[in-house]
C-alpha positions as CSV (number, residue, x, y, z in Angstrom):
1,X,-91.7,91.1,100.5
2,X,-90.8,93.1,97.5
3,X,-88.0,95.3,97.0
4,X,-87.9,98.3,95.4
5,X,-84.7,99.8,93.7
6,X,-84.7,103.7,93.7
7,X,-85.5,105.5,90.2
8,X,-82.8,108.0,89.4
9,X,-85.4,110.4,90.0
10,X,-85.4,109.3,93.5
11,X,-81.6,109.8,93.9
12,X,-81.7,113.4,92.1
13,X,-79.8,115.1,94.3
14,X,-79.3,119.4,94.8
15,X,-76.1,121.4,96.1
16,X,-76.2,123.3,98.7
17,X,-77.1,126.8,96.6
18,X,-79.8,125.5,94.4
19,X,-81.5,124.0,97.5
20,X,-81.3,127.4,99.2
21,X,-82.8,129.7,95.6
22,X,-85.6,127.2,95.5
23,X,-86.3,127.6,99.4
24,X,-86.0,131.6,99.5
25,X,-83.1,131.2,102.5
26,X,-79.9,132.3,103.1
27,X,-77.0,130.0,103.3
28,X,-76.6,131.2,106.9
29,X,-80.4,131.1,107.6
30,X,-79.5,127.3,106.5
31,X,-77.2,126.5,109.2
32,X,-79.3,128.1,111.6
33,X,-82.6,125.4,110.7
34,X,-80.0,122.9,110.7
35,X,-79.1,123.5,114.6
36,X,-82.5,123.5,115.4
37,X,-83.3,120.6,113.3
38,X,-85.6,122.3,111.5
39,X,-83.9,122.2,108.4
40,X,-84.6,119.6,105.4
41,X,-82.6,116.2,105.9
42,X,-79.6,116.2,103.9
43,X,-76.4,114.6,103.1
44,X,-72.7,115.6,104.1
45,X,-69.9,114.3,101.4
46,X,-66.3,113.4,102.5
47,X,-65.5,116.8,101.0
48,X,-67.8,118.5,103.5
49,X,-69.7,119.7,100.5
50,X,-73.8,119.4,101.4
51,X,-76.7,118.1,99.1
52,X,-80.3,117.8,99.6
53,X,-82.2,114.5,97.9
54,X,-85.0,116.2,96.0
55,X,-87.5,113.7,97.7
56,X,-86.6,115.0,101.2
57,X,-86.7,118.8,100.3
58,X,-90.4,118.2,98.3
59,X,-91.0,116.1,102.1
60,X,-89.3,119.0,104.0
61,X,-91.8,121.8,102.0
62,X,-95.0,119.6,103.0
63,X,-94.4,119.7,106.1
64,X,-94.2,123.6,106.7
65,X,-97.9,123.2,105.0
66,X,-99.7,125.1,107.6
67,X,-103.7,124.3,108.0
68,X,-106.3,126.9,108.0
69,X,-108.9,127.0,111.2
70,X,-112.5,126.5,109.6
C-alpha cells in the first residue's frame, strides 16, 4: 500500500475572511451553514481562529453544483 505525503498545495490553507470574499457570504451567513452543517469542513485553532483547507472549500463548491433536468 502506498503512502502519500500531502504537497504543500494540499495543506494551503485560507482564514476565515478570505474563505468568505471568495464564497460571496457573510461571516454571520457562515456561522449559520456551519449549524446546519452545511458549511465547508474547516479547522478550529487553539486560538479559536478558523481556516478552511483550500482542498475542502474547491470539495465544498462542487458540491453546491446543481444539475440541470434534460
Amino acid at each position: 500500500m502506498a503512502v502519500t505525503t500531502p504537497t504543500k498545495a494540499d495543506r494551503k490553507t485560507l482564514k476565515l475572511g478570505e474563505a468568505l470574499a471568495e464564497i460571496g457570504v457573510s461571516r454571520a451567513a457562515f456561522y449559520r451553514m456551519r449549524a446546519r452543517g452545511q458549511a465547508p469542513r474547516h479547522l478550529k485553532l487553539p486560538n479559536g481562529q478558523i481556516r478552511i483547507r483550500r482542498a475542502d472549500l474547491d470539495a465544498w463548491f462542487d458540491s453546491c453544483e446543481v444539475q440541470e433536468a434534460c
